[in-house]
C-alpha positions as CSV (number, residue, x, y, z in Angstrom):
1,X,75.2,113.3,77.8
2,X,74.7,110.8,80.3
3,X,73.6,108.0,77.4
4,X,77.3,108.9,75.9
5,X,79.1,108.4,78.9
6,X,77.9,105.1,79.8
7,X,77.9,103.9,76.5
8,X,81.6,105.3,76.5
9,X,82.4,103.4,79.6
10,X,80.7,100.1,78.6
11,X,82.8,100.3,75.0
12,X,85.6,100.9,77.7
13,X,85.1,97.8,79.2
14,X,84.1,96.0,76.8
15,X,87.6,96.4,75.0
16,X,89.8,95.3,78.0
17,X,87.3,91.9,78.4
18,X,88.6,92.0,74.5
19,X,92.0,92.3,74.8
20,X,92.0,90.0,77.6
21,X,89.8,87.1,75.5
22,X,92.9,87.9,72.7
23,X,95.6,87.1,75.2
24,X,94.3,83.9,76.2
25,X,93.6,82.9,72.9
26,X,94.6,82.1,69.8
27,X,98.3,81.2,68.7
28,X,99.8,82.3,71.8
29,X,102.4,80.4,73.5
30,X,101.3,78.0,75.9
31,X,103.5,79.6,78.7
32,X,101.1,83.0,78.2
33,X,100.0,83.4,81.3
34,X,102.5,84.2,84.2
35,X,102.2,83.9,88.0
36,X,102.7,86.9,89.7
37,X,106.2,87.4,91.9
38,X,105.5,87.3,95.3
39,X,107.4,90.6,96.4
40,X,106.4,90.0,100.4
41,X,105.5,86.9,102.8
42,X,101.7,88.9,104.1
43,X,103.0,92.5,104.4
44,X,99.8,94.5,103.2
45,X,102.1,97.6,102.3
46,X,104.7,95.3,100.5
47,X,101.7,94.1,98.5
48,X,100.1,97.2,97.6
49,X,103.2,98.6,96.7
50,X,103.7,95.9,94.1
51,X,101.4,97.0,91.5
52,X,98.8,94.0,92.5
53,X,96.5,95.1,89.5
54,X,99.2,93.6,87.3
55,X,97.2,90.7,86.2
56,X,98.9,89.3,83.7
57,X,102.6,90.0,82.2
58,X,105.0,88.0,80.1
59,X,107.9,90.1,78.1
60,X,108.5,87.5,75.8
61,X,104.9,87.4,74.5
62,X,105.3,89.5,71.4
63,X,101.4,90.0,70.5
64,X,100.3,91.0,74.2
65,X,102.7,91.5,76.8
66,X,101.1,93.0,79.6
67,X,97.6,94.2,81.2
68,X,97.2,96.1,84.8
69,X,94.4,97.7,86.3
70,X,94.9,100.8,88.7
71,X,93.1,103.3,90.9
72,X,93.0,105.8,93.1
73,X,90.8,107.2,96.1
74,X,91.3,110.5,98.1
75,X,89.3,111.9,100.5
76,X,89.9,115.7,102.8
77,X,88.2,117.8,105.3
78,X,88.9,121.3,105.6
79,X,87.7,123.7,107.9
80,X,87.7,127.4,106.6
81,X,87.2,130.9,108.0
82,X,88.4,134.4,107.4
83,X,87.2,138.0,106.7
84,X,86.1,139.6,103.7
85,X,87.1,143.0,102.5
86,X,84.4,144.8,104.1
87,X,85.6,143.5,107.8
88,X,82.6,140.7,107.8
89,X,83.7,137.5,108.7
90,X,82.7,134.1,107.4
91,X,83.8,130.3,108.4
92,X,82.5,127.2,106.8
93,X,83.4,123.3,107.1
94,X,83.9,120.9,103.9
95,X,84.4,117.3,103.2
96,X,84.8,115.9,100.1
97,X,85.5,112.4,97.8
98,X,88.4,114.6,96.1
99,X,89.3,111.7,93.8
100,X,88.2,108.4,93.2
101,X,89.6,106.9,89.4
102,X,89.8,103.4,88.2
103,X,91.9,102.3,85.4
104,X,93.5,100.0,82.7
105,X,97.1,99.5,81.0
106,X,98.2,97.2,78.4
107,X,100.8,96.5,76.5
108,X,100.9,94.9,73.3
109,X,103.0,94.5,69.6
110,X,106.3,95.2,71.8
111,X,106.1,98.9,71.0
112,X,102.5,99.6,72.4
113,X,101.3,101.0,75.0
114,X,97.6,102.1,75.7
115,X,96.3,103.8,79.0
116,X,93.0,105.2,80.2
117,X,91.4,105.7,83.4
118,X,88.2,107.5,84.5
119,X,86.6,109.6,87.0
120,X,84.5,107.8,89.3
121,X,82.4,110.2,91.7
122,X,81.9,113.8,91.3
123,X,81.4,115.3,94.4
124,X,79.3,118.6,94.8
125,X,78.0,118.5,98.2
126,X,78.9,120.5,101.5
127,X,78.2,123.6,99.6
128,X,81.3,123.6,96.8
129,X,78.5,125.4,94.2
130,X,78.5,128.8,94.3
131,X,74.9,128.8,94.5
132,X,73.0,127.7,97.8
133,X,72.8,124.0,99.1
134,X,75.0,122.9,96.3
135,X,74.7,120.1,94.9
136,X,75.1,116.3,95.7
137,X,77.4,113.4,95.9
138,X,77.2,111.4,92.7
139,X,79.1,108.0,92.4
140,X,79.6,106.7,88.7
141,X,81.1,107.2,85.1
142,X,81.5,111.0,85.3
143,X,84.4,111.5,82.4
144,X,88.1,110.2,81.5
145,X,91.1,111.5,83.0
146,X,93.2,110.4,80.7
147,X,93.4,108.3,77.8
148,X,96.5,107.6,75.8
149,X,98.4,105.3,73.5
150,X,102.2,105.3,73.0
151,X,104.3,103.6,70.6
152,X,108.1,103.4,71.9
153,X,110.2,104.9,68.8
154,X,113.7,104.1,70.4
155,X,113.1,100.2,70.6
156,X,111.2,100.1,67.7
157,X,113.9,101.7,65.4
158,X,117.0,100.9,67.7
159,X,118.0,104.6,68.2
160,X,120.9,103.7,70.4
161,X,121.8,107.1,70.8
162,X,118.9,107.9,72.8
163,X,117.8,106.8,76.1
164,X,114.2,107.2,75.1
165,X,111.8,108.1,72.6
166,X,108.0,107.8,72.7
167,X,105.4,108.9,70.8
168,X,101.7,109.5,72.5
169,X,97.9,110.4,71.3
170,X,95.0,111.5,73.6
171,X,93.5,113.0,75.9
172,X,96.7,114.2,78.1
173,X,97.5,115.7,81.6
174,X,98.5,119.1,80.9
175,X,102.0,119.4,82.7
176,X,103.3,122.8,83.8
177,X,104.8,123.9,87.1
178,X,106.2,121.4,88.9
179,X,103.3,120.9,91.6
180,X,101.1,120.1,88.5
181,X,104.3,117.8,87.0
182,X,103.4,115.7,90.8
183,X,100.7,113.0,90.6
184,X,98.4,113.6,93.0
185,X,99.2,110.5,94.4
186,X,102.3,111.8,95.5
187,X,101.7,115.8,96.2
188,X,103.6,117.2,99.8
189,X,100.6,119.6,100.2
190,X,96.9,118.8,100.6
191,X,96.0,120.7,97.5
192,X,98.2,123.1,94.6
193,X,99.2,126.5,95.1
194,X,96.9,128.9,93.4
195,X,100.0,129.8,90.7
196,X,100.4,126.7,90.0
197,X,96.5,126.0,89.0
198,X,96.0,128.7,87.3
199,X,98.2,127.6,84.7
200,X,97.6,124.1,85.1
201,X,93.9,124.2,85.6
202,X,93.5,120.4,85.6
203,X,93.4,120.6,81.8
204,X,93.1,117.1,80.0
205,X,93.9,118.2,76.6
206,X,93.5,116.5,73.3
207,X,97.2,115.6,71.7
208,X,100.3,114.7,70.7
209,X,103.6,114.7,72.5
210,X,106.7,113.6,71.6
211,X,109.1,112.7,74.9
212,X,113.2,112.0,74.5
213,X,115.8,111.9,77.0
214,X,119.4,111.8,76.8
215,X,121.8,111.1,79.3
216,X,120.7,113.8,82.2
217,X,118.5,116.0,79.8
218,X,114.8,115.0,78.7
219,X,112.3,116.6,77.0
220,X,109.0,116.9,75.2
221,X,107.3,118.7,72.5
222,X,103.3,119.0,72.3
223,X,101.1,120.1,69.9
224,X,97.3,120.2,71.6
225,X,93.7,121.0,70.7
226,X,92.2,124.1,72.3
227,X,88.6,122.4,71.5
228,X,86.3,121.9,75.1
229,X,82.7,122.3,73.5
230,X,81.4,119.3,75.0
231,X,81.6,120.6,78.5
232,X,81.0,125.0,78.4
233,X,84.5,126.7,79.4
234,X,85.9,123.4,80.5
235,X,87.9,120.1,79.0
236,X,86.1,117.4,76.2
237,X,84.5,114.8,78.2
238,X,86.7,112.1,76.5
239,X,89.1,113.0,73.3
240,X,88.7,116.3,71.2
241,X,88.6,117.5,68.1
242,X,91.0,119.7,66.2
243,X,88.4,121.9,64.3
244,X,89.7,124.8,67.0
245,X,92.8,127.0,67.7
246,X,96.1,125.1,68.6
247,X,99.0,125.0,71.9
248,X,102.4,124.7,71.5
249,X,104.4,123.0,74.3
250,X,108.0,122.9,74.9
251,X,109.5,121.1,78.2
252,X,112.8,120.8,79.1
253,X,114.4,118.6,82.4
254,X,118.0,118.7,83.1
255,X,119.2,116.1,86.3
256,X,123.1,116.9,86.6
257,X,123.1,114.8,89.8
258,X,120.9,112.6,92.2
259,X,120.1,115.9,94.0
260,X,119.6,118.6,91.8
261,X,116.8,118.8,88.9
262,X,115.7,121.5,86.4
263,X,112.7,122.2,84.3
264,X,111.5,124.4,82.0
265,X,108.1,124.4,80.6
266,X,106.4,126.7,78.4
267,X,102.9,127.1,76.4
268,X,101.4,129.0,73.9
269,X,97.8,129.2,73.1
270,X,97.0,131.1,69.2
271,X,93.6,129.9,69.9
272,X,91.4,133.5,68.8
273,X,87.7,133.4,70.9
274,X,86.6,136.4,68.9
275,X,87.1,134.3,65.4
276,X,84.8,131.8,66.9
277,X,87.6,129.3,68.0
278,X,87.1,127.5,71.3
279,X,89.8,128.0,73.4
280,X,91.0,125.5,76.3
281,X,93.6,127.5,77.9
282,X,92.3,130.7,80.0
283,X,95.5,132.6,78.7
284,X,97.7,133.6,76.0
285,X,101.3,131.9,77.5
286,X,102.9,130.6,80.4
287,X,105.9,129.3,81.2
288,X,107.2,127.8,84.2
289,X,111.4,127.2,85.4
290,X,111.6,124.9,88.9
291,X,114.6,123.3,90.4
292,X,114.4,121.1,93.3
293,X,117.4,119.8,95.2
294,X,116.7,116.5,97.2
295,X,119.3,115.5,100.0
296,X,117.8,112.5,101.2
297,X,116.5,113.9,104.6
298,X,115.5,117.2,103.8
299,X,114.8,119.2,100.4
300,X,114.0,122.1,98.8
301,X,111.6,122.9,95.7
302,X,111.4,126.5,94.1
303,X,108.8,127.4,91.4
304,X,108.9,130.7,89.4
305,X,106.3,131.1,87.0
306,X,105.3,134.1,84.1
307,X,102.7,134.7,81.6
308,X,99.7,136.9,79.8
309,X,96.0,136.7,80.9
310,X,95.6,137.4,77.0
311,X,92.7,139.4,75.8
312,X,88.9,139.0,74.7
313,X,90.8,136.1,72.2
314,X,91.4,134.2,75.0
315,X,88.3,134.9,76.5
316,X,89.5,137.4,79.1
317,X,86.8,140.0,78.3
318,X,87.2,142.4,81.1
319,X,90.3,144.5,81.0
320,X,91.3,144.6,84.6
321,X,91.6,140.8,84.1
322,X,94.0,141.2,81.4
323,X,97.8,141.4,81.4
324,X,100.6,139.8,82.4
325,X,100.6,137.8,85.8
326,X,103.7,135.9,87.5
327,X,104.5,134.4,90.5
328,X,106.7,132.4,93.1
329,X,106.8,128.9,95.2
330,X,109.4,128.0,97.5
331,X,108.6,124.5,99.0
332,X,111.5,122.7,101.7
333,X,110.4,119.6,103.0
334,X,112.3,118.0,105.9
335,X,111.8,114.0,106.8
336,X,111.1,114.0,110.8
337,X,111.0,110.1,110.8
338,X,112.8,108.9,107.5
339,X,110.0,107.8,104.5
340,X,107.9,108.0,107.6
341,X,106.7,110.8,109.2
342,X,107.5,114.6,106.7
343,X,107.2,117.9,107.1
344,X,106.7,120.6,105.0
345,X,106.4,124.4,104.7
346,X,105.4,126.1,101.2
347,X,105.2,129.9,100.6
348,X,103.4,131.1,97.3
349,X,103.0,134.8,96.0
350,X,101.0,135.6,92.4
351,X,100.6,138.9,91.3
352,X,98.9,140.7,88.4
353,X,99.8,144.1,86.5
354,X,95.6,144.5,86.4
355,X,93.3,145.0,89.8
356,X,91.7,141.4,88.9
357,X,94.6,139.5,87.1
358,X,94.8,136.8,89.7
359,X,92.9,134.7,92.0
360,X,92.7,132.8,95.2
361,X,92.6,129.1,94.5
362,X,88.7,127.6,94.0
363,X,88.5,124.9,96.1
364,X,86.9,126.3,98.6
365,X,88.2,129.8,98.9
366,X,86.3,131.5,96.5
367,X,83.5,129.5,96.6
368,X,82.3,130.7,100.2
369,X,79.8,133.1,100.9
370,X,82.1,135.4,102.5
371,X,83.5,136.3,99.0
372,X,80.1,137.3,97.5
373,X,79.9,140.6,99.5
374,X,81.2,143.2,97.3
375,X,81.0,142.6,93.5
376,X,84.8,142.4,93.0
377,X,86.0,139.9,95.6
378,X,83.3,137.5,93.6
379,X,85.5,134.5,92.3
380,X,88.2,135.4,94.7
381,X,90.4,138.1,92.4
382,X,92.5,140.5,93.2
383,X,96.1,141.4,92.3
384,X,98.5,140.4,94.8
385,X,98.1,136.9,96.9
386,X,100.2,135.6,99.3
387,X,99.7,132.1,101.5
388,X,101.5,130.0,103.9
389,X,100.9,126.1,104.3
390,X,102.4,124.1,107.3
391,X,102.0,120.3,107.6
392,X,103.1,116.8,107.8
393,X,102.7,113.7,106.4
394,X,102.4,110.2,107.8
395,X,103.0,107.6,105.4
396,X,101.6,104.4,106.4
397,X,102.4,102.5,103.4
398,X,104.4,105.1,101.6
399,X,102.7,107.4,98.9
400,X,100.2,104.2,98.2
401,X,98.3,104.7,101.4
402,X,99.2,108.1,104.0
403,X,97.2,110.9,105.4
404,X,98.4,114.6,105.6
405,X,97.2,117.6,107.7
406,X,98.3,121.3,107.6
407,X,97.2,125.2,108.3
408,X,96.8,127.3,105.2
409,X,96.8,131.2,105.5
410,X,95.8,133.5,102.7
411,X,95.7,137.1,102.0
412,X,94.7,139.0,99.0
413,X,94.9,142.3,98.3
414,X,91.5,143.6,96.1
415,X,91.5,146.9,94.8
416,X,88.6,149.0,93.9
417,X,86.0,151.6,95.0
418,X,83.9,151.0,97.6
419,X,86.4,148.3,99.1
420,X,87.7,148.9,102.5
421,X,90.6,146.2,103.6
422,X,92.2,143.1,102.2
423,X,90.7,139.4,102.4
424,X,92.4,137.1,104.6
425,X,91.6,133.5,105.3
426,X,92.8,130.3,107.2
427,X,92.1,126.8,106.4
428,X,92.9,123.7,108.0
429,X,93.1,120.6,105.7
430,X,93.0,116.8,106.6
431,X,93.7,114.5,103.2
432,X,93.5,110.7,103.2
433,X,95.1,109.3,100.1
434,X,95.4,105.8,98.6
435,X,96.1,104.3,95.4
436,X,97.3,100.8,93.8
């Protein structure tokens, strides 16, 4: 596996000194290569707000038009105690490289478009395994996060009647719910609600997507790949086959006004375990409906989401972790020192029809020790979850380089025999969080 990745990343590579070498040569133009715009006279935040990995761009170059390389790092602390469902309490303290990605853009024949960045550290230390001592902080190729190439059908056929329309292959970040629709570049909260990734999951699915938008409604239909055998129960290290089951995705955005925006997304998995299919998706369907209403100084997000846990087809073997599941985020967000200084409060409920259709979130929750008491409250499910999050967030140079803090407390109600209360939990976070 490791052979495959690096010889993955070095074709990687490789191909952008390639594209590059094809730019600069050749029957190119002789005014190719373009000077970047100063945007600022020495402001650091002006600069790395200006997309300074654009290293070369020139729109009336019709062979190769432009090339930009981008990354991200983010690193939190959190500091996590609680009590289990037998009265024994438990505390623990994390830190963690949460993200660290590099990437690569280009744009090429006019209509082109190819992305793909990678993950650069895989952090396992500071007792994240469920197993003891962990493992440990690893720097280096670990997978792709995404890689995709788009052709733009609207200016390649002059479809005047639309305001866009663009066709994409790859390996794709699954959007649904709108915290998993937010980069995490430019998330209010430290981490996702617990709804939200359990339909989101961080899936990097294998596909194709076709996005439109007219006037102030958008949209995009998906068809992906359910196949994740190169990594067991989890995504393709780089871009799948389609020898499995498929998902069907509809999305739907509707922006009457500056203020107000609606979306509607909604997947179905036909992927069938038992037949010997591989199946991506760790449920049947979900769909999500969110509207968020900005005001300039303060706003308000609100995030219902519905589906099945599915059955021993989706791999959901156990009944009482079967059947439907829903739930509900209400986020408003309040500037205290305008594109400065935010605050925000979010309040998420799940709930399950089955004693184990739901679970806390895994970054840390259910991966303490504190959750391995009693059989059932192993992996953190139960059947009704409720948390709170309070925080702010300084932005130093906007969403490119800021830090956020808040208080997160949990409580989740575990039925069973034997089991004598609910588990509760409260975490303090600290994120740092950069990109260019």
């Amino acid at each position: 596996m490791k052979s495959n990745r690096a010889f993955r990343l070095r074709l990687s590579l490789f191909s952008a000194a390639s594209i590059i070498g094809l730019a600069q040569a050749g029957d190119l133009p002789s005014t190719v290569i373009e000077e970047p715009v100063e945007s600022n006279s020495g402001d650091f935040c002006d600069w790395l707000s200006s997309k300074p990995g654009t290293l070369y761009k020139n729109d009336d170059n019709p062979w190769f038009s432009e090339f930009q390389v981008f990354g991200r790092f983010q690193w939190q602390a959190a500091y996590y105690s609680g009590e289990d469902v037998n009265g024994l309490e438990f505390s623990d303290t994390f830190t963690e490289v949460r993200r660290f990605r590099l990437g690569a853009k280009a744009r090429f024949l006019k209509y082109f478009e190819v992305k793909a960045n990678v993950n650069m550290v895989d952090d396992a230390s500071n007792n994240l395994a469920p197993w003891p001592g962990g493992r440990k902080l690893g720097w280096g190729y670990e997978d792709f996060d995404e890689a995709l190439v788009s052709f733009d059908m609207k200016e390649a056929f002059k479809l005047g009647a639309l305001d866009g329309l663009t066709l994409k292959y790859g390996r794709h970040k699954f959007l649904i719910s709108q915290e998993a629709r937010e980069s995490s570049k430019k998330l209010l909260t430290v981490e996702r609600s617990a709804i939200a990734n359990k339909v989101f999951n961080s899936y990097r699915a294998t596909g194709v997507t076709l996005d439109w938008a007219k006037s102030e409604w958008e949209g995009t239909f998906g068809l992906f790949s359910t196949d994740s055998r190169t990594r067991a129960g989890g995504n393709t290290e780089f871009i799948g086959g389609w020898g499995d089951g498929l998902a069907y995705y509809l999305s739907l955005g509707y922006t009457p006004c500056d203020e107000w925006h609606f979306r509607w997304d909604y997947v179905y998995n036909d992927a069938d375990f038992t037949r010997g299919e591989d199946s991506l998706f760790g449920y049947a369907w979900a769909t999500s409906l969110s509207a968020e209403y900005d005001a300039g100084v303060w706003g308000l997000i609100i995030n219902g989401i519905y589906g099945d846990n599915g059955d021993a087809s989706n791999r959901v073997l156990r009944a009482n972790r079967q059947g439907n599941f829903w739930g509900l985020v209400v986020m408003p967000y309040y500037w205290i020192v305008q594109d400065k200084l935010q605050g925000v409060v979010r309040y998420q409920y799940q709930g399950a029809e089955e004693d184990q259709g739901i679970r806390i979130y895994s970054r840390y929750g259910r991966r303490n020790h504190g959750l391995q008491v009693a059989p059932e409250t192993y992996s953190g499910r139960g059947n009704e979850h409720h948390s709170i999050y309070a925080g702010v967030n300084y932005l130093i140079c906007g969403h490119n380089l800021k830090v956020q803090a808040g208080l997160e407390y949990e409580w989740l109600n575990v039925p069973g025999a034997g089991l004598t209360g609910d588990y509760t939990a409260l975490t303090s976070w600290f994120g740092f969080r950069s990109y260019f």
